[in-house]
C-alpha positions in Angstrom: -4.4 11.6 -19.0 -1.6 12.5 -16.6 -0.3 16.0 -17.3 2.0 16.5 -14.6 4.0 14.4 -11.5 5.6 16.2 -8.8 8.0 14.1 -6.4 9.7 14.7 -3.3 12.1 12.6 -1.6 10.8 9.9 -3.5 13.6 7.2 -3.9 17.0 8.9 -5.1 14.6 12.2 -6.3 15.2 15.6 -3.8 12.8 17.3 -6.2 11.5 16.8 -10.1 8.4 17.8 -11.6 7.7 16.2 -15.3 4.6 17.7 -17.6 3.6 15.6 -20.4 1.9 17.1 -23.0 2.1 14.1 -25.8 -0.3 10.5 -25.3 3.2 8.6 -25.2 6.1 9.6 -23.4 9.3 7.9 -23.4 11.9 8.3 -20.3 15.2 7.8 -20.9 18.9 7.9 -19.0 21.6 6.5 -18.0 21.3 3.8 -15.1 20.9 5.5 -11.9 19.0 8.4 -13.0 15.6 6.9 -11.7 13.8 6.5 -14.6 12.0 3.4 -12.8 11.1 5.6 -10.1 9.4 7.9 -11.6 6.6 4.7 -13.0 6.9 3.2 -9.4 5.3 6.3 -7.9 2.7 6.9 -10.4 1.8 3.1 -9.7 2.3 3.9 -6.1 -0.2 6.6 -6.0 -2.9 4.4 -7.9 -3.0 1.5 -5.8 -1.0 2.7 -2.5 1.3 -0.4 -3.1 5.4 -0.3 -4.6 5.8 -3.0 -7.1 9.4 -3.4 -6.1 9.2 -3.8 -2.2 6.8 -4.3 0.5 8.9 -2.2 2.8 7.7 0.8 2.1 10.0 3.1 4.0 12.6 2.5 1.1 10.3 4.5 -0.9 11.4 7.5 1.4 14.9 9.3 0.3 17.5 8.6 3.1 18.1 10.5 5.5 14.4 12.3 4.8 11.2 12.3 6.9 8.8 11.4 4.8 8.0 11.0 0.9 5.4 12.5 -1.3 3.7 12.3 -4.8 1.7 14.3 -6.6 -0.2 14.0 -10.0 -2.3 16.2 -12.0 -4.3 14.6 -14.8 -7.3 16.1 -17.1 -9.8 16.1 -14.2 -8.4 15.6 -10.5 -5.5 15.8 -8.4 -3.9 12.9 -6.8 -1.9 13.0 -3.2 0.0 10.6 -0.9 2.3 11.3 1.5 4.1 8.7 2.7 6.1 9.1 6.3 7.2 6.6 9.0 3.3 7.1 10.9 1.8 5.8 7.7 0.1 6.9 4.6 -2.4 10.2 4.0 -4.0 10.3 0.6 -6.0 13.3 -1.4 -7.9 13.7 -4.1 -8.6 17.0 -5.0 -7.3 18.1 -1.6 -9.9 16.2 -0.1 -8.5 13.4 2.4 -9.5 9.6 2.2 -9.6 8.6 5.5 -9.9 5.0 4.4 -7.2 3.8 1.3 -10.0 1.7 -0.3 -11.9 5.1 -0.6 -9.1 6.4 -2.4 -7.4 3.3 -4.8 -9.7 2.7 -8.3 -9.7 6.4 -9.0 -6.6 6.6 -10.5 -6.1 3.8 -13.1 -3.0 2.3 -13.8 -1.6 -0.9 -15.5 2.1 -1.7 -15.2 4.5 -3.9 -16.7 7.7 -4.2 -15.2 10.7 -6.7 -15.1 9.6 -8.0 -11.4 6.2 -9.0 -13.1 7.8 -12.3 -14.3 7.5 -14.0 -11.5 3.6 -14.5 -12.5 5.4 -17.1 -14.2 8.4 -18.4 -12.7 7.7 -16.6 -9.2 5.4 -18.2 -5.8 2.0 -18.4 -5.0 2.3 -16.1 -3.2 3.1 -13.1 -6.3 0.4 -14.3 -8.6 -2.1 -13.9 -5.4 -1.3 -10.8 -4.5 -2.2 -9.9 -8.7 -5.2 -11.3 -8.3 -6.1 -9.6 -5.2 -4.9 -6.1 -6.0 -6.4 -6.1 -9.4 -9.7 -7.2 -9.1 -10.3 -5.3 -5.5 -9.3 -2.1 -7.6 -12.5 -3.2 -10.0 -14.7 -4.6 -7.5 -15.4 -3.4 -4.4 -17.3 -7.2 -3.4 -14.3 -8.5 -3.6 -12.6 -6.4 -1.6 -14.9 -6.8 1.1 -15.0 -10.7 0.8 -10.7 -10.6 1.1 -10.9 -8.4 3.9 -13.3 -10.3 6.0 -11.6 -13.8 5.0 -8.3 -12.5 6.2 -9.5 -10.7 9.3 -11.4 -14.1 10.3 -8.2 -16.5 8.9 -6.1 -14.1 11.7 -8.4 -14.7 14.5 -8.9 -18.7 13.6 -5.1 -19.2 13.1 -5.0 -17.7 17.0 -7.5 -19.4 18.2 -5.5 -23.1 17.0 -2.2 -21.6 18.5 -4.2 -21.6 22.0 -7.1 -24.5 21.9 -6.2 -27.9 22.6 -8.0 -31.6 21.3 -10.3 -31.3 23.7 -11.2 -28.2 24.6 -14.8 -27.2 23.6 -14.6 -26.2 19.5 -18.1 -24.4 19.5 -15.9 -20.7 18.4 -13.5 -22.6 16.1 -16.5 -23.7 14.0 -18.2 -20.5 14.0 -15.1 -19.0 12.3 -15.3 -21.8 10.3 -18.1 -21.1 8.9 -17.3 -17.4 8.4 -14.5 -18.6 6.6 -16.1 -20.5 4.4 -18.8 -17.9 3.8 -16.0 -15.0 2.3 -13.7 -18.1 1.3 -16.7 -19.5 -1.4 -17.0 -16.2 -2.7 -13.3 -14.8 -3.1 -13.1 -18.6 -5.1 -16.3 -17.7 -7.3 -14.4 -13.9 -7.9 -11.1 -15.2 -8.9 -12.5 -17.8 -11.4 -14.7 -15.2 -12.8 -11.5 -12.1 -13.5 -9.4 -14.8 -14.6 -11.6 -16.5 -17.2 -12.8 -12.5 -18.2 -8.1 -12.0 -18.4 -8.1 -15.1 -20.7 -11.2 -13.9 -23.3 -9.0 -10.8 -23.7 -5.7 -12.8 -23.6 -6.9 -14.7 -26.5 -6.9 -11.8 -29.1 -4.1 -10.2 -27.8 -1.4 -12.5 -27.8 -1.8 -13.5 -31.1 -0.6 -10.4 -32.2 2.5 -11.3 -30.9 3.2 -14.9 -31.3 1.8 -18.1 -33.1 2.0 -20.0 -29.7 -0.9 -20.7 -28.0 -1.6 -19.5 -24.0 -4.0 -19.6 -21.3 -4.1 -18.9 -17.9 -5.2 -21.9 -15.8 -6.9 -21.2 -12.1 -6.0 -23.4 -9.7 -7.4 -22.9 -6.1 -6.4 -24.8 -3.0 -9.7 -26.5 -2.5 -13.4 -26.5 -4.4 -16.4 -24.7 -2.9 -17.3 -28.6 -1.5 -13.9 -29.7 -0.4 -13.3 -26.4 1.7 -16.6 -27.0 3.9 -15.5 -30.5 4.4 -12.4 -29.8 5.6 -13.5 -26.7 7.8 -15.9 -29.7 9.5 -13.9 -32.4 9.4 -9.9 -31.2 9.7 -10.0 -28.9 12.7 -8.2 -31.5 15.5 -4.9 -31.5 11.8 -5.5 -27.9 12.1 -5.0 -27.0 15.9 -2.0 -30.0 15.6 -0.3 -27.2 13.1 -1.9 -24.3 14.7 -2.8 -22.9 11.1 -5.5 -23.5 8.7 -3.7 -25.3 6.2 -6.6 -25.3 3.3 -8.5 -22.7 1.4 -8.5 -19.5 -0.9 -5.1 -17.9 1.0 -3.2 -20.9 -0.6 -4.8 -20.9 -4.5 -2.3 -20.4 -7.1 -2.5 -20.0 -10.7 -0.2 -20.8 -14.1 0.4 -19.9 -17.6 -0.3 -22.6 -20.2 2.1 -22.7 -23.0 1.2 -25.1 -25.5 0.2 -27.6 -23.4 2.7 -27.0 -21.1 3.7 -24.5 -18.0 5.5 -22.0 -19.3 7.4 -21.9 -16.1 9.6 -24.6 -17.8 8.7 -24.4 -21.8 8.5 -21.0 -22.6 12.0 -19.1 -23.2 12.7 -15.6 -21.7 11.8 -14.1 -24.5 8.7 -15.5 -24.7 7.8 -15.6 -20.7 8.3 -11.7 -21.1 5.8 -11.4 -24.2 3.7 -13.6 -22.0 3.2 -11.1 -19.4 3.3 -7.8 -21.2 0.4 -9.5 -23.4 -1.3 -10.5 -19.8 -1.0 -6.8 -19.2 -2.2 -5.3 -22.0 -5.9 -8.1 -21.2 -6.0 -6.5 -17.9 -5.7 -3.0 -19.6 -8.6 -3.8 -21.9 -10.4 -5.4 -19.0 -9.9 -2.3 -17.3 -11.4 -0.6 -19.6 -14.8 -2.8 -20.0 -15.1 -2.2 -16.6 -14.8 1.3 -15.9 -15.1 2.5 -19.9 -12.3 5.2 -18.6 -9.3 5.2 -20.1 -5.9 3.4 -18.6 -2.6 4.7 -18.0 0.0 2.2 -19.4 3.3 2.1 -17.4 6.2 -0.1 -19.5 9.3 -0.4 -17.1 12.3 -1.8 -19.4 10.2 -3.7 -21.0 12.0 -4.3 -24.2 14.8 -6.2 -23.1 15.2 -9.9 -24.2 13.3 -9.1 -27.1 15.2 -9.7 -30.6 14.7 -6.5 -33.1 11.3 -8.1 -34.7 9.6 -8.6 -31.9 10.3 -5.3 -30.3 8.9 -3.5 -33.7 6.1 -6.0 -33.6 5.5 -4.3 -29.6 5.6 -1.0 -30.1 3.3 -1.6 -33.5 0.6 -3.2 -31.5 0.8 -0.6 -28.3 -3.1 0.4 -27.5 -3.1 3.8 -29.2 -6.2 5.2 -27.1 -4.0 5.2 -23.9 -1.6 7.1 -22.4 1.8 5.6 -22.2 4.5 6.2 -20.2 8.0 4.1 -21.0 11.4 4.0 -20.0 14.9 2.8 -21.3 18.4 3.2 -20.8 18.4 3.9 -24.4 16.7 6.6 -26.9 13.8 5.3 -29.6 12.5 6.3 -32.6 9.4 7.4 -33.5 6.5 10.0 -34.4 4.3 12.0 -31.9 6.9 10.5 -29.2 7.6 12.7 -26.1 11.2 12.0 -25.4 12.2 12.9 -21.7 15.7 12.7 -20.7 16.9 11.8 -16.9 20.2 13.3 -15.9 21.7 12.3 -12.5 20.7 14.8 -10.2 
């Protein structure tokens, strides 16, 4: 359990330090007070990654040389600094050299309003889910992603340079390194999203009579990526990119039948991932058997009265959870934390 965040010069926060002392804590504040903030650096100090940008340096206070956050929970201390030379991340005041040494420590799972574009977003959102969830559980993976992309970069080079006939002996050899990582990151995403959908299937129900799954769709099969790394390379060097395999898979949410993209309301899309959410928490928790911190960025709105009791009533009870709102609830054993402007 987190008992205590300290941030400096973390988005529009100088200086706040929050200690929570009950299993659910609810932030609340008018709009401006950075009450999202305060979930986006927890997240950012689990996985080294904002939800809400990929420009980092926003995270920094303007005008300010660098950012940091810092959390205390039962048994360790978490650090990152964030300045414009880069990140430097502790744990227990002991720095990880390399970030994949220091993300999977802390476990997070977030919802926030940014995660609907699993549904009605790219390929290239419900990608980077995949990836950053399942490397934070499985360190193979990880490997496999970062020797696929490594090898994708040098192979997209090599097509920028090579022409038709020019001798292709190196281009094949990358090919086959390709496929070697590409099979596997294939055989990785199949197997966390078909683990997601076992959990998805008792959770959702507790939420809605309609029925959801999450279909996998990957650029090419194990067979059809070798062929083409054999048979496509004079298409590939006329694009100068490899235009087939695991960096393009994608993957959708079943509704009835249907994508949910286009059949499911707002309402419903939002249920949809919060209930994707709370699978990945539980599958979290298979994984590691450590408990999950649950962050819930407004993630109330669109929901009618009902289904917002019918939420909070179904909220894992063995995790912490952090919330926020604009507004105030009710409830017992509730932590209610109140953001003034600064």
């Amino acid at each position: 359990m987190i008992q205590k965040i300290s941030l400096r010069n973390f988005r529009n926060h100088e200086s706040i330090e929050l200690k929570f002392n009950q299993p659910f804590a609810y932030i609340h504040g008018a709009n401006g007070t950075g009450k999202t903030s305060i979930l986006e650096s927890i997240y950012f100090c689990a996985t080294t990654k904002s939800h809400r940008t990929n420009d980092e340096k926003e995270l920094i206070k303007r005008n300010e040389g660098f950012a940091s956050v810092k959390i205390t929970t039962d048994s360790d201390r978490y650090e990152i600094v964030l300045s414009k030379n880069g990140k430097r991340a502790s744990i227990n005041g002991v720095e990880k050299r390399k970030i994949s040494d220091f993300i999977g420590h802390l476990r997070v799972v977030m919802f926030a309003p940014e995660d609907l574009d699993l549904i009605k977003g790219s390929p290239a959102n419900r990608r980077q889910f995949l990836d950053l969830e399942w490397m934070q559980l499985n360190k193979i993976y990880l490997r496999q992603l970062n020797t696929y992309k490594n090898v994708l970069k040098q192979r997209n080079s090599l097509l920028k340079k090579i022409g038709f006939e020019d001798d292709l002996t190196f281009l094949n050899i990358l090919g086959d390194q390709l496929y070697d990582s590409g099979i596997e990151i294939i055989k990785e995403r199949r197997q966390f999203i078909e683990e997601l959908n076992t959990n998805l299937h008792e959770i959702y129900p507790l939420f809605s009579n309609h029925q959801v799954k999450i279909i996998y769709e990957p650029d090419v099969d194990e067979k059809a990526f070798r062929t083409y790394l054999h048979k496509s390379q004079k298409q590939d060097i006329l694009y100068q990119s490899t235009n087939a395999g695991p960096h393009r898979d994608d993957f959708y949410i079943d509704f009835n039948g249907f994508d949910a993209k286009s059949y499911a309301s707002q309402g419903e899309q939002r249920l949809i991932v919060v209930a994707l959410k709370l699978a990945l928490l539980k599958l979290i928790e298979k994984k590691t058997n450590k408990q999950v911190v649950l962050l819930l960025d407004d993630v109330l709105s669109e929901l009618d009265l009902e289904k917002q009791r019918l939420f909070l009533n179904h909220l894992p009870k063995e995790h912490q959870i952090l919330m926020n709102s604009a507004l105030p609830i009710e409830g017992e054993h509730i932590q209610m934390i109140h953001l003034k402007k600064e």
